[in-house]
C-alpha positions in Angstrom: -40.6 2.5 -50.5 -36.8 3.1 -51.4 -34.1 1.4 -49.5 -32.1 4.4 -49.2 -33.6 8.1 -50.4 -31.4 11.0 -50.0 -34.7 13.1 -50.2 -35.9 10.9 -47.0 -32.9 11.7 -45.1 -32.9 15.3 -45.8 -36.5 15.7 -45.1 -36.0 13.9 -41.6 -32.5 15.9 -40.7 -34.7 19.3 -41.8 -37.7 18.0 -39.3 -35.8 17.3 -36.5 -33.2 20.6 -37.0 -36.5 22.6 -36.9 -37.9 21.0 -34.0 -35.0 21.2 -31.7 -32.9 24.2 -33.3 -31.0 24.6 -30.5 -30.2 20.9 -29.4 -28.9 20.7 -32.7 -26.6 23.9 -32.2 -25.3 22.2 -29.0 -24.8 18.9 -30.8 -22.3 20.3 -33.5 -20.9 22.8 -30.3 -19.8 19.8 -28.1 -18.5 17.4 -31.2 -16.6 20.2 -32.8 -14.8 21.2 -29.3 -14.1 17.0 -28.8 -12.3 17.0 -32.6 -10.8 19.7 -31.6 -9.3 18.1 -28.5 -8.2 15.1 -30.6 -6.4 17.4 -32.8 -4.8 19.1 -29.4 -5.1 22.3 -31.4 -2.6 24.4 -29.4 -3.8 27.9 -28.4 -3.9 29.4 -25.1 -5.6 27.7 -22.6 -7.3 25.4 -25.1 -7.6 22.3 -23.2 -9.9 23.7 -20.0 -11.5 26.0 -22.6 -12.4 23.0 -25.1 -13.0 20.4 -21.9 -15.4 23.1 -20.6 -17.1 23.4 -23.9 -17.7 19.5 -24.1 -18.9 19.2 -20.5 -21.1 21.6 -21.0 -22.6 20.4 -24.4 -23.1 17.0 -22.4 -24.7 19.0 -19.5 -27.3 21.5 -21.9 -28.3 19.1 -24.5 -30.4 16.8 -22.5 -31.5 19.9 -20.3 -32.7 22.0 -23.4 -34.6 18.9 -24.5 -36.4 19.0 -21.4 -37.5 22.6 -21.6 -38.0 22.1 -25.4 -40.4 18.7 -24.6 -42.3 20.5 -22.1 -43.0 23.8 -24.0 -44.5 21.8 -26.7 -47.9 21.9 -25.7 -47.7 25.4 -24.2 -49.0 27.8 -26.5 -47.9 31.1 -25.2 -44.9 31.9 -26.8 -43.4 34.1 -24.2 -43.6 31.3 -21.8 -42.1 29.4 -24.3 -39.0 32.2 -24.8 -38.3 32.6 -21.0 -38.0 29.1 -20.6 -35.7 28.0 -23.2 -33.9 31.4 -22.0 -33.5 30.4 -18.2 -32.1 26.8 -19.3 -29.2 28.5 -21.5 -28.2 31.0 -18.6 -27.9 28.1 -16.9 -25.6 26.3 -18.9 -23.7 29.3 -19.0 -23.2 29.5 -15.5 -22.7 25.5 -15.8 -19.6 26.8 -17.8 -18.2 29.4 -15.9 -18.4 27.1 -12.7 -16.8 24.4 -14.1 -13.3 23.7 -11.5 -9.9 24.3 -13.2 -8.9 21.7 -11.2 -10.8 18.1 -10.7 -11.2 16.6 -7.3 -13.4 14.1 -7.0 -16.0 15.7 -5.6 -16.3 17.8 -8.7 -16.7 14.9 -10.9 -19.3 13.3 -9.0 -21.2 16.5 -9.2 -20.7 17.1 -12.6 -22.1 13.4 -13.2 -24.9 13.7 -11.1 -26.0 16.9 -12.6 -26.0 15.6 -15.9 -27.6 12.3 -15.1 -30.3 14.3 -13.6 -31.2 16.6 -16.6 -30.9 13.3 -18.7 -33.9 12.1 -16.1 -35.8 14.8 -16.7 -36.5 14.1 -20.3 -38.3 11.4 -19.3 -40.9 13.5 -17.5 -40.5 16.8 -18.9 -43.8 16.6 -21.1 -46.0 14.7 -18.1 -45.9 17.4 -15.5 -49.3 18.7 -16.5 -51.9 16.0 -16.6 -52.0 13.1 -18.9 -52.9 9.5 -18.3 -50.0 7.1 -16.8 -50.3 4.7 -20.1 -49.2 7.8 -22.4 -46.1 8.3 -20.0 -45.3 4.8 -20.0 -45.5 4.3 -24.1 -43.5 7.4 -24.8 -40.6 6.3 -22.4 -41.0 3.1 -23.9 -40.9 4.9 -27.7 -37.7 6.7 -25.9 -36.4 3.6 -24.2 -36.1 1.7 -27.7 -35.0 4.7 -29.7 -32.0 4.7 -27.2 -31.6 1.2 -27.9 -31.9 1.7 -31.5 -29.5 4.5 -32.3 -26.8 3.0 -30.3 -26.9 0.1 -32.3 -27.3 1.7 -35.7 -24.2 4.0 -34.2 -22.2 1.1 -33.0 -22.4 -1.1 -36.8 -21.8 2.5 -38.7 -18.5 2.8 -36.6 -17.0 -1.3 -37.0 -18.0 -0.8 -40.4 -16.3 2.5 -40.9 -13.5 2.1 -38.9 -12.9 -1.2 -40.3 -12.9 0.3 -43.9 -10.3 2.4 -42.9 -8.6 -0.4 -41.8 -8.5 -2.2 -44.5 -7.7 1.1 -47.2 -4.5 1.3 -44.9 -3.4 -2.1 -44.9 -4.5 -3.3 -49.0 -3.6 0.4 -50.2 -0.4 1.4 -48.2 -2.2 4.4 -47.3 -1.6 6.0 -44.1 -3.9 6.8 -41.8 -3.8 8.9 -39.1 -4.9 7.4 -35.5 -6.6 10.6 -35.3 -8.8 10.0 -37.8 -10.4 7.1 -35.8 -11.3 9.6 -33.2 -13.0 11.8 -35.5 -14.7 9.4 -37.2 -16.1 8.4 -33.7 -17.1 11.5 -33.0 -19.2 12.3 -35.8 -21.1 8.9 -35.5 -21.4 9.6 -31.3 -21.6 12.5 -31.3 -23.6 13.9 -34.4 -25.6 11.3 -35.9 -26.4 9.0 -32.4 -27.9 12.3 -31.5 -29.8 13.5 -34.7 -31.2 9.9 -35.0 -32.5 9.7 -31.6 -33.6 13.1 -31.9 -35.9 12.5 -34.8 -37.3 9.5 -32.8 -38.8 10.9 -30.2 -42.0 10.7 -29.8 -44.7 14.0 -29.3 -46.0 13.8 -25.8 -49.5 14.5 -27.0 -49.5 11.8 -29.8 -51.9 8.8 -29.0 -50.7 6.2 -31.2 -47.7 4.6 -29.3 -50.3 1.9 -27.7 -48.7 -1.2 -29.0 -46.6 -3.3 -26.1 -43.9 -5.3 -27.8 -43.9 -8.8 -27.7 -39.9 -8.7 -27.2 -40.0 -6.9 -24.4 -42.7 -8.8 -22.8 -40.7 -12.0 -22.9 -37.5 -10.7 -22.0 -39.2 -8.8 -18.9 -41.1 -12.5 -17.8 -39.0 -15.2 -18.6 -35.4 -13.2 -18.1 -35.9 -10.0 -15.8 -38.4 -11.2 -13.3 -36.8 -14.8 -12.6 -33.6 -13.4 -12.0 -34.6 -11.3 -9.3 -37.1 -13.9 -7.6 -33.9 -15.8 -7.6 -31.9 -13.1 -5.8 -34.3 -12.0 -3.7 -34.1 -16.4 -2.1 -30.5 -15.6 -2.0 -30.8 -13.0 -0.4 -33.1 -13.6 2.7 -30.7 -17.4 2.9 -28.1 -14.7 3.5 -30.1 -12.7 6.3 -31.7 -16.6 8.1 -27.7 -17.1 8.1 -27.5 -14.3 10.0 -29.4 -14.6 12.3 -28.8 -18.2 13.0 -25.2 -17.4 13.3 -25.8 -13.7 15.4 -23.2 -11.5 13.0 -23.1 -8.4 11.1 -24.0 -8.8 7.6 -21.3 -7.9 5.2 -21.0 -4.0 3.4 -21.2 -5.4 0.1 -24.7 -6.7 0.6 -25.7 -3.0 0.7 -25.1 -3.0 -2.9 -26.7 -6.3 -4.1 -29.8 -5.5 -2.2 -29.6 -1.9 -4.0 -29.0 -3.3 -7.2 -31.8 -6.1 -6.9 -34.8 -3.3 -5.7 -33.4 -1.1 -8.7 -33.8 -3.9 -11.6 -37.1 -5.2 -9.8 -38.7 -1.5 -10.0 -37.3 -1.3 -13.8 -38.6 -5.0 -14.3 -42.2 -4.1 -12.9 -42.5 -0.6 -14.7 -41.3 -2.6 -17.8 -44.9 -5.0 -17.7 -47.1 -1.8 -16.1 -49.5 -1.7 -19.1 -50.7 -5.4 -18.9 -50.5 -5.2 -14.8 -54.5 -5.5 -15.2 -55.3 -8.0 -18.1 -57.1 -10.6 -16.6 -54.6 -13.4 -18.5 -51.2 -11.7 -16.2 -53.5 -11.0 -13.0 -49.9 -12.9 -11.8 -48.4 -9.7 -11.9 -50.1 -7.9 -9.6 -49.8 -10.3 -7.6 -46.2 -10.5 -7.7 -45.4 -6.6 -7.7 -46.8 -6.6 -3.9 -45.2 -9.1 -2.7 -42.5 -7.4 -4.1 -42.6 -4.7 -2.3 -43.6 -6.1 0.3 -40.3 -8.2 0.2 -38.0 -5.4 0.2 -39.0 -4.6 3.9 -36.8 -7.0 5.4 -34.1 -6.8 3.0 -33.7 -3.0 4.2 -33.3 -3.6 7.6 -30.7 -5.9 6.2 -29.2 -2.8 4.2 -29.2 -0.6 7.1 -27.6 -2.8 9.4 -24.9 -3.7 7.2 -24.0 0.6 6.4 -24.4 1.7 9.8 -21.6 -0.6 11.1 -19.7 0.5 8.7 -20.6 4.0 9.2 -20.3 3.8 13.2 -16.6 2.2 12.4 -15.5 5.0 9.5 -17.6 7.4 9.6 -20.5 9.0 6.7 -18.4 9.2 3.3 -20.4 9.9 -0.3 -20.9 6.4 -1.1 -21.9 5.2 2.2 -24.3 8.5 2.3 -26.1 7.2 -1.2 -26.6 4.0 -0.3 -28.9 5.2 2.9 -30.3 7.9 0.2 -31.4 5.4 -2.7 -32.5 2.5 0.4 -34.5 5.5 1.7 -36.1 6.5 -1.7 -36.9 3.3 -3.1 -38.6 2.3 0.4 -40.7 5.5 -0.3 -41.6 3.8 -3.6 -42.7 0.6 -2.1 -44.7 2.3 0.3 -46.3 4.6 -1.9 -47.1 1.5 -4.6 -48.4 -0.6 -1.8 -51.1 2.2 0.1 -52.2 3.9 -4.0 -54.5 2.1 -5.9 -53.9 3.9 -9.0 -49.6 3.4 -9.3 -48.5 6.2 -10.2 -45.4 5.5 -11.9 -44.0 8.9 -13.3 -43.7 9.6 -9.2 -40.4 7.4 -9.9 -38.4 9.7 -12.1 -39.7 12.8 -10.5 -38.7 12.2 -7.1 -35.5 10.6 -8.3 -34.6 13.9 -9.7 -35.6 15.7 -6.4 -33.8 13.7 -4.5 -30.3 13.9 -6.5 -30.6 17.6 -7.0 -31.2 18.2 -3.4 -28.2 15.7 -2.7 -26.3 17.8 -3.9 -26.9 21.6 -2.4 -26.8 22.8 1.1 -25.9 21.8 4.8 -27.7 18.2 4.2 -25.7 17.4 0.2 -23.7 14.5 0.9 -20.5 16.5 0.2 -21.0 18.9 3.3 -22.4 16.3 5.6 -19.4 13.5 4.5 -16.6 15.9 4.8 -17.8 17.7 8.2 -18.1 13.7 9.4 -14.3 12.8 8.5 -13.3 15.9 9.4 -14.8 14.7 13.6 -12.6 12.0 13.0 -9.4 13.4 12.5 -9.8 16.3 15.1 -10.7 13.2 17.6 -8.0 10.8 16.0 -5.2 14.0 16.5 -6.3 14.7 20.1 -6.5 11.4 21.1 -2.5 10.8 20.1 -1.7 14.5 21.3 -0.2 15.2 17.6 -2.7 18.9 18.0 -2.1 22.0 20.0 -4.1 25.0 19.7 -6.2 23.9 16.9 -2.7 22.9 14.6 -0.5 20.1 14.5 2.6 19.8 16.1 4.8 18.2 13.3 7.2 16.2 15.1 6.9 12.3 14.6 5.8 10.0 17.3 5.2 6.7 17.1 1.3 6.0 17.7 -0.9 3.0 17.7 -1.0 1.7 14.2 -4.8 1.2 13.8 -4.9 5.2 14.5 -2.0 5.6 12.2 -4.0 4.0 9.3 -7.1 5.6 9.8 -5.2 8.9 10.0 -3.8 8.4 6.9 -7.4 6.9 5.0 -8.9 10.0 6.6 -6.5 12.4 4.7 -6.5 10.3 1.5 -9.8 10.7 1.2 -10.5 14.7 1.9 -7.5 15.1 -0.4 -9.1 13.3 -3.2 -12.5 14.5 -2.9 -12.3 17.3 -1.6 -9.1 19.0 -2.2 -6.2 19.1 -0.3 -7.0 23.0 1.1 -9.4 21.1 3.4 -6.3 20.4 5.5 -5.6 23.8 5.7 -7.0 24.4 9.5 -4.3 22.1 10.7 -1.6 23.8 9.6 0.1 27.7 9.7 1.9 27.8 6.7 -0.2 27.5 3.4 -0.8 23.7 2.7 0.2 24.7 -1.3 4.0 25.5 0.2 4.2 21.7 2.1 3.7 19.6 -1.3 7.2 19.7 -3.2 6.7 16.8 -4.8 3.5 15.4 -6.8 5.2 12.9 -9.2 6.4 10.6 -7.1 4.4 10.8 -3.5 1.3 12.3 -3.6 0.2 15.1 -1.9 -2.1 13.3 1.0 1.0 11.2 1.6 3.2 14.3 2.0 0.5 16.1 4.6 0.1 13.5 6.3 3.9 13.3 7.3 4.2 17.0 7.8 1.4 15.6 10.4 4.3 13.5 12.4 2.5 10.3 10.8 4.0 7.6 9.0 1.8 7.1 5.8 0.1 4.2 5.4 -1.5 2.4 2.5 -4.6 0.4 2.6 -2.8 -2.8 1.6 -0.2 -2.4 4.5 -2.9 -2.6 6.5 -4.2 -5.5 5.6 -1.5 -7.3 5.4 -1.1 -5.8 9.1 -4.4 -6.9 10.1 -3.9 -10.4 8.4 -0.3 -11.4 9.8 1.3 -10.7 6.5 4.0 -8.9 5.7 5.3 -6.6 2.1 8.3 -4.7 2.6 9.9 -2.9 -0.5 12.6 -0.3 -1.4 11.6 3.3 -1.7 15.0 3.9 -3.6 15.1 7.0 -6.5 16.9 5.0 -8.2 16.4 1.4 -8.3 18.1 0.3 -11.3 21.0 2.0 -10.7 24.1 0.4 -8.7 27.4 1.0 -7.2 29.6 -1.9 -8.7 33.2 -0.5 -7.8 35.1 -3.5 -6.4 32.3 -6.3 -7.6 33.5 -8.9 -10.5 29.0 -10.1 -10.7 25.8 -8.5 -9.6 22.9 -10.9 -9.5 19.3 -9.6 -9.9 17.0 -12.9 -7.9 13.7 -13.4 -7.7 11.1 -15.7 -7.2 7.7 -16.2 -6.5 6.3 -19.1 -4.9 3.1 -20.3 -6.6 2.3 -23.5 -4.0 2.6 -23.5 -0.5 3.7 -27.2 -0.4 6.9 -26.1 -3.2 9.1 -23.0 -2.0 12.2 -24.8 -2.9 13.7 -23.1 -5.8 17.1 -23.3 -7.7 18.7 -20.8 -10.3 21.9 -21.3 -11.8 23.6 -18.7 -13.6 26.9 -18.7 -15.9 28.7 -16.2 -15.6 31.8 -15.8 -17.9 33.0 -19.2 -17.5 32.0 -19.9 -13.8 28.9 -21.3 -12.6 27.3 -19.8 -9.4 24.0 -21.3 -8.0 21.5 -19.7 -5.8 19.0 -21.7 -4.0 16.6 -20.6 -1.9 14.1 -22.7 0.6 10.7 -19.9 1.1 9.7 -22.0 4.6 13.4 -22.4 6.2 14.9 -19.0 5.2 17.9 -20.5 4.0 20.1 -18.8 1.1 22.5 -20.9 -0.3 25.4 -19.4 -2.9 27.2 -21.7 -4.7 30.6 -20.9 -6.1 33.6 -23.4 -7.6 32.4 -26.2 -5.4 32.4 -23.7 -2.5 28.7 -23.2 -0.6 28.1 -20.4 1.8 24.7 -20.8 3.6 22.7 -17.8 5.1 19.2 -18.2 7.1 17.0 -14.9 7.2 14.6 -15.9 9.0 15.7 -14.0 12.1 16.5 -11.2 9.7 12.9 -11.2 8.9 11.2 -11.6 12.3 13.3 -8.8 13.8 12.1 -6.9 10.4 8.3 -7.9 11.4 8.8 -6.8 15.0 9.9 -2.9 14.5 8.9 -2.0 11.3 5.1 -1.6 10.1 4.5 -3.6 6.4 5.7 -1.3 4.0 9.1 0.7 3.1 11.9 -1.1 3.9 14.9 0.4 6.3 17.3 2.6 4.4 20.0 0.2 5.0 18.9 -2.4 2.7 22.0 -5.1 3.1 21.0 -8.3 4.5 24.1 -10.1 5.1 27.9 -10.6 4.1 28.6 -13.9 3.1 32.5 -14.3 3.0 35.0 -17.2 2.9 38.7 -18.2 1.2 36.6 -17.8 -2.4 34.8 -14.9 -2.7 32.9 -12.0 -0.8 29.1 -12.4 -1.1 26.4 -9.2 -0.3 23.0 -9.6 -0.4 20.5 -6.7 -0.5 17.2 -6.9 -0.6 14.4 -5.0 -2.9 11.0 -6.8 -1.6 9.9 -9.4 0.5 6.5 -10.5 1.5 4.9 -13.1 2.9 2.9 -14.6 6.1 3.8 -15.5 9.8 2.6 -18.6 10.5 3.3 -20.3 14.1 5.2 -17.0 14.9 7.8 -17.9 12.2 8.3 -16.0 8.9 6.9 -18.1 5.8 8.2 -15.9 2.8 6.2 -16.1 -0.4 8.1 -14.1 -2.7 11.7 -12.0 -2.5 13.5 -9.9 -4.8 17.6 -9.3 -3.8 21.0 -7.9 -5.4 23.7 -10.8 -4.9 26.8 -8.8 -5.3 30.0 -11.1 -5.6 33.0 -10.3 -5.4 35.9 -13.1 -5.8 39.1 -13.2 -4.5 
């Protein structure tokens, strides 16, 4: 056999092109319209035209697939036309729908979408009957294709790209960045896709029956180990908590998600030799398994209903309970079959997403109508409503209710567009925003609310006994030095607790001025021809603590005037932070304008 035949290649690109005519056509459709963003070919409304084009290419290819793998075996050729017909109207709808404007819930729709038609390609050519070993072997012929033509796609690229390298460094030739893109494209985009294309296997072909060795190791001695060993951490973590009597922590939501997920993976991985007498081990394992996952859910569901009884259903918190839910439904349904039925995995994975994601019970309507509660409850409680709209004026409220105000707006803004605010307000919510650059558009709502903004780090530090306080000025690096013979930018950070004694000396012209500064006494000492002017801001700073939230600093920025026979000494701060300790300041870090003027 050649090493390399031209005729081969052809013979295989023909093949495939004839076999899935129209996932080609979308293949050369989305990578044209993604060179053609690279270029930023400038015609009118090009970019959501071309972004629409590639979305949607992303979106069809795996759903035309699909409908292509599962009319193979039909034989009527109407059937075959209508199908193929009802999956391009809908990717033509796909386009038309497409937002011009991304929140986030758009993205995580369009994501979902298109992960579930890539799902479905799994299953496509199973939904008639056929055994569970041919659906196994021709999503493992899929699994390693994937595998395959990544890596193939992945070496042609370094190489490639690294040839161009080197023609543009040894030859003086230039060559343009865009070039790179391109180049990635084509190998992504075009031949990834062609090559994994002419791998896949036909659904009624009987001769993928061979279980690799490779992935029979790596699935016994790597996969399965690991999770045993999570699974011990994990129920260490639950006896600690009940020994101890406390809520387990959100993040073990995740972990125990992410451990069921590989061990389902790692178990349909070994499903063909689940009943040779020599891994009987296996079947042994997979119940317990299962059977394992029981208490590690109650686990889960304690952990995101505290945090759902604190905050309230949001998209994330509403998957977690959706995946716990499904892959207990798994379990159960492996543990009471005799005959596992694993293609019941994909399948009601793709249900479950697609229905996710329409009606009165999709995570978007159920999470927004839940923070929504919130802030109608949050707003009457600290009378900032009346008659179903905000009043406007500011009024100091408690600042829990003041942060969860403003996390409650942050979040419908980004995910669900800021005209979900609209019922709170008379005049349109588009006419409040003046300014996106700088502050964005939740902040600025949420003060036409009578509501201080704030951040999620100001309340920690809040909740922690810290303190962060920074200028909000336009224009930072711009000063007023009429009358001032030296400006001195300071700052320091203290690295160890044990060492916030620093010293800086600067020369200026010919004088010498030295700034000290002691982090855990507050004292600032200026140094100036022999003459020392000492100034402690630790009052300064508690009186700061006391009356202003962490955040923005007052407008009135100047700390102190330092003034003697010598010279005239301001100080104005930029940031400070740090921690109370003992009910005194203990100042980690400061940033200040020394402005000196002598006399």
């Amino acid at each position: 056999m050649a090493f390399f035949s031209l005729q081969a290649i052809s013979t295989g690109l023909i093949s495939t092109i004839k076999r899935f005519p129209l996932e080609v056509l979308v293949v050369v459709i989305g990578s044209i319209s993604a060179c053609l963003i690279i270029a930023d070919v400038s015609f009118s409304q090009s970019d959501d035209i071309l972004s629409r084009f590639l979305i949607t290419s992303v979106f069809t290819l795996p759903l035309i697939l699909s409908v292509s793998l599962y009319t193979e075996n039909i034989k009527s050729k109407l059937l075959k036309f209508f199908l193929l017909t009802a999956a391009v109207i809908i990717s033509i709808v796909f386009f038309f729908l497409l937002p011009e404007k991304y929140v986030h819930r758009n993205v995580l729709t369009i994501i979902l979408l298109i992960f579930s038609t890539h799902l479905s390609v799994s299953f496509a050519p199973f939904l008639k009957n056929s055994s569970e070993e041919q659906f196994w072997n021709y999503n493992k012929e899929l699994f390693l294709r994937l595998l395959l033509s990544g890596l193939y796609s992945f070496v042609l690229f370094a190489g490639l790209a690294l040839a161009l390298l080197a023609i543009d460094n040894l030859f003086n030739v230039e060559i343009e960045e865009e070039l790179y893109g391109y180049l990635f494209v084509i190998i992504a985009g075009v031949f990834n896709s062609l090559f994994f294309l002419s791998g896949i296997p036909r659904s009624a072909s009987k001769q993928y029956y061979v279980y690799p060795k490779g992935l029979k190791i790596f699935t016994q001695f790597v996969l399965l180990p690991l999770v045993s060993i999570y699974i011990i951490i994990l129920y260490m973590y639950a006896g600690k908590i009940l020994v101890n009597w406390e809520w387990p922590t959100g993040w073990v939501s995740y972990l125990v998600i992410s451990l069921s997920v590989v061990g389902v993976f790692s178990l349909l991985l070994v499903y063909p030799i689940r009943f040779s007498i020599e891994y009987r081990w296996i079947r042994i394992y997979s119940s317990i398994f299962y059977w394992a996952l029981f208490p590690l859910a109650i686990m889960l569901f304690a952990a995101i209903s505290r945090r759902i009884n604190e905050y309230g259903v949001t998209e994330n918190r509403y998957y977690v309970i959706l995946i716990a839910i499904w892959l207990l439904m798994i379990a159960i349904f492996q543990m009471i079959t005799k005959q596992r039925k694993i293609r019941i995995i994909p399948i009601s994975l793709f249900v479950i997403v697609l229905l996710s994601l329409l009606g009165p019970w999709s995570a978007f309507s159920i999470s927004k109508n839940a923070q929504l509660q919130r802030l109608d409850q949050l707003l009457e409680n600290n009378k900032l409503i009346q008659n179903g709209y905000v009043i406007g004026e500011f009024k100091e409220i408690d600042f829990k209710d003041c942060a969860d105000i403003s996390s409650i707006n942050q979040y419908l803004v980004e995910m669900h567009g800021r005209d979900v605010l609209q019922k709170y307000f008379k005049e349109p919510v588009d006419s409040l925003i003046f300014d996106t650059v700088y502050t964005q558009d939740y902040v600025q709502l949420t003060e036409k609310m009578g509501i201080d903004f704030v951040y999620a780090w100001d309340y920690e530090e809040n909740q922690q006994d810290n303190f962060s306080y920074y200028s909000t000025s336009n224009s930072p690096d711009i000063h007023n030095v009429h009358g001032i013979d030296y400006l001195i930018h300071y700052s320091d950070y203290f690295y160890l607790k044990e060492k916030k004694l620093y010293n800086r000396n600067y020369q200026c012209d010919s004088l010498d001025i030295n700034i000290s500064f002691d982090g855990n006494s507050g004292d600032v000492k200026v140094n100036i021809l022999n003459d020392t002017m000492l100034l402690n801001i630790e009052e300064w700073v508690n009186e700061l603590w006391s009356k202003n939230a962490p955040g923005a600093l007052p407008d009135n920025r100047s700390l102190a005037i330092m003034e003697d026979s010598v010279c005239k000494v301001s100080v104005k701060l930029e940031s400070i932070n740090g921690s109370i300790v003992d009910n005194r300041p203990e100042i980690n870090s400061v940033i200040a304008d020394f402005y000196i003027e002598l006399k």
